[in-house]
C-alpha positions in Angstrom: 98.7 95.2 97.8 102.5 95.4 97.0 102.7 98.9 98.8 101.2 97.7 102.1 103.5 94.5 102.0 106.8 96.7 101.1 105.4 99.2 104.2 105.0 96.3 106.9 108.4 94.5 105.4 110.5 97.8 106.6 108.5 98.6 109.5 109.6 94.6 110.9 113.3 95.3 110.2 113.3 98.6 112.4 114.3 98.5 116.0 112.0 98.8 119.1 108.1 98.7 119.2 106.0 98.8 116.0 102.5 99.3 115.8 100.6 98.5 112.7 97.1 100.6 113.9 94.3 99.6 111.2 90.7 101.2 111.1 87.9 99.1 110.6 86.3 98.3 107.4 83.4 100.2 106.7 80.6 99.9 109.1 76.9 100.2 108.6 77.0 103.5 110.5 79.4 104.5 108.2 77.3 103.3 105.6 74.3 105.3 106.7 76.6 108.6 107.9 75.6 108.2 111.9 78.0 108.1 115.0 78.9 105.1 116.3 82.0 105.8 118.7 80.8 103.0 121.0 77.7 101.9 119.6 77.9 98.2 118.0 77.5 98.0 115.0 78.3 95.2 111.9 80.2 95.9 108.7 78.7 97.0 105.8 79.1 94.6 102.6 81.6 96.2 101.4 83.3 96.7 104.7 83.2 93.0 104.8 85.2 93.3 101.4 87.3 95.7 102.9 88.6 93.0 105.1 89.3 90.7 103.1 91.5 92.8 100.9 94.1 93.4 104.0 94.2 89.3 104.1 95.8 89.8 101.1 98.4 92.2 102.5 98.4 90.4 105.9 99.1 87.0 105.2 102.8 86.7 104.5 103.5 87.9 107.5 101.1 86.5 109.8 103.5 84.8 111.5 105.7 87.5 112.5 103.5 89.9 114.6 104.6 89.7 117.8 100.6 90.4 119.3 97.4 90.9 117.5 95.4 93.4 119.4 91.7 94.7 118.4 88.8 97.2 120.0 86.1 95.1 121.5 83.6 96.4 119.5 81.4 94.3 117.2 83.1 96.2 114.2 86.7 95.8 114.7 86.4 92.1 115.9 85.0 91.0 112.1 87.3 93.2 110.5 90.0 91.1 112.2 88.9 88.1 111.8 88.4 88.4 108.2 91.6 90.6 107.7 93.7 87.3 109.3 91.4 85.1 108.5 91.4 83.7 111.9 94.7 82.4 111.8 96.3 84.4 115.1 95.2 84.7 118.6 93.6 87.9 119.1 94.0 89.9 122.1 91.1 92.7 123.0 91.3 95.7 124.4 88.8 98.5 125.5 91.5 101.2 125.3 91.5 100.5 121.4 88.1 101.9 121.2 86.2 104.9 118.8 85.8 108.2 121.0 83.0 107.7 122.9 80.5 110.8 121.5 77.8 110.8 124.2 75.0 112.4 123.7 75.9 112.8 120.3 75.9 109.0 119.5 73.7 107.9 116.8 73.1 111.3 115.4 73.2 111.7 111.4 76.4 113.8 111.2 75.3 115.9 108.2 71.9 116.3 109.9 74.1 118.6 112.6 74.6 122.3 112.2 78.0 123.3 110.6 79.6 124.5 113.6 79.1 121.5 114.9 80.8 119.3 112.8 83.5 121.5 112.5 83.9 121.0 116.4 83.8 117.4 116.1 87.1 117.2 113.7 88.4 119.5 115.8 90.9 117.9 118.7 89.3 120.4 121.5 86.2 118.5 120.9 84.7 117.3 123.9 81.6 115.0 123.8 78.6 116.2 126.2 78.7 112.9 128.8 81.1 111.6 126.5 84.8 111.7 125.7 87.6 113.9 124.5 89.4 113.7 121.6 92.7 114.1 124.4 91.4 111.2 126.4 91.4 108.8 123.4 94.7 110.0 122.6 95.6 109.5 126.4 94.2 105.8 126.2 95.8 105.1 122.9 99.2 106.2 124.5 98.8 104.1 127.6 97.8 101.2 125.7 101.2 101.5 123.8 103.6 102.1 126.6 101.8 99.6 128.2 102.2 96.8 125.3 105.6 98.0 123.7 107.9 95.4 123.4 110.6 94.8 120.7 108.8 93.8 117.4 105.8 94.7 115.7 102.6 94.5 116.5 99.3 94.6 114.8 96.3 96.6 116.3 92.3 96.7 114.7 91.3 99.9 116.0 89.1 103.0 114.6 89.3 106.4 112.7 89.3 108.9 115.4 91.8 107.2 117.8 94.0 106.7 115.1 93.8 110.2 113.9 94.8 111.6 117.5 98.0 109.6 116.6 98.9 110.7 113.5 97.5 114.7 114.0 101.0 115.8 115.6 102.7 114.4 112.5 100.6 116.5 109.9 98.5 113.8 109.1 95.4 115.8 110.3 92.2 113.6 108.3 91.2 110.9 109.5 91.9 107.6 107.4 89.8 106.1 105.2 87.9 103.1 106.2 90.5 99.9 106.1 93.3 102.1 105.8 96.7 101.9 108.0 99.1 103.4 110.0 102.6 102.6 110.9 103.9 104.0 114.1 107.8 103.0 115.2 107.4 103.9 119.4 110.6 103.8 121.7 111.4 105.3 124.9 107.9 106.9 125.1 108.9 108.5 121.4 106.5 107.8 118.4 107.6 108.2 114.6 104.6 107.8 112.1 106.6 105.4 109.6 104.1 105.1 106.7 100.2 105.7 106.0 98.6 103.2 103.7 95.2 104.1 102.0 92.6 101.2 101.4 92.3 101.1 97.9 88.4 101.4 96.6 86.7 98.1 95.4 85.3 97.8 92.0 81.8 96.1 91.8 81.0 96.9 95.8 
């Protein structure tokens, strides 16, 4: 975890607002390859592990967050909770939140046709009675013009929204489950700072 501590010790020196926006560990929708967006859903055992690997990351600088925000979704509150072990206040917000999918919700992702998916990971997509990938990028952006303040601060959030983030920096895939992003935001500006990739578990 040396690499995620060296990454959050440079993004607390640099001025303005940091954002350290984390996906969730892995999910039992994940697990079983369905859409979640806002569906609740717990972690998977090994999502569970996921979590408590980013302790290990977290805790030497627990203390020097500024906030600790998370989705309010079943998912991203545990992955919190396990990832700081409880040891910050944690402030939820809705804006946070996986694109909603809509009618797609629920569906077995490989179980759709082909040009399907491909207009899912697409950032045109537009869930029937759902959301856009541009509204959850519209949210996330509010949410962090809304929050920004000098310092950093740490945010549980999900795959997608974080991925509308990162796309206009070449980062175009969405992050593995656990995995991090480091954003440095000032004067309605963003700079993606680092990406972190959750390292796989032996003996899931």
């Amino acid at each position: 975890m040396e690499v995620l501590r060296n990454h959050i010790s440079i993004l607390l020196t640099k001025p303005g607002s940091n954002f350290i926006f984390i996906r969730t560990g892995e999910s039992i929708s994940n697990l079983a390859g369905t859409l979640a967006g806002w569906t609740n859903c717990k972690l998977s055992e090994y999502g569970k592990k996921q979590a408590n690997l980013l302790y290990e990351g977290f805790y030497p600088f627990l203390g020097q967050f500024k906030k600790v925000y998370s989705s309010d979704l079943l998912r991203a509150k545990d992955t919190i909770n396990l990832a700081t072990l409880y040891q910050v206040q944690v402030h939820e917000d809705e804006r946070l939140r996986e694109i909603y999918f809509g009618e797609h919700e629920g569906e077995h992702f490989d179980s759709m046709p082909e040009s399907l998916r491909n207009e899912i990971n697409e950032m045109s997509y537009v869930a029937p009675k759902g959301e856009s990938w541009d509204m959850v990028n519209r949210r996330a952006l509010a949410f962090m013009k809304e929050k920004s303040e000098d310092g950093c601060l740490l945010c549980m959030t999900h795959g997608g929204l974080i991925c509308t983030l990162t796309h206009k920096y070449g980062v175009t895939d969405v992050l593995p489950n656990a995995s991090i992003a480091g954003i440095n935001f000032e004067g309605g500006k963003g700079e993606l700072v680092f990406t972190w990739t959750c390292p796989e578990i032996l003996n899931k």
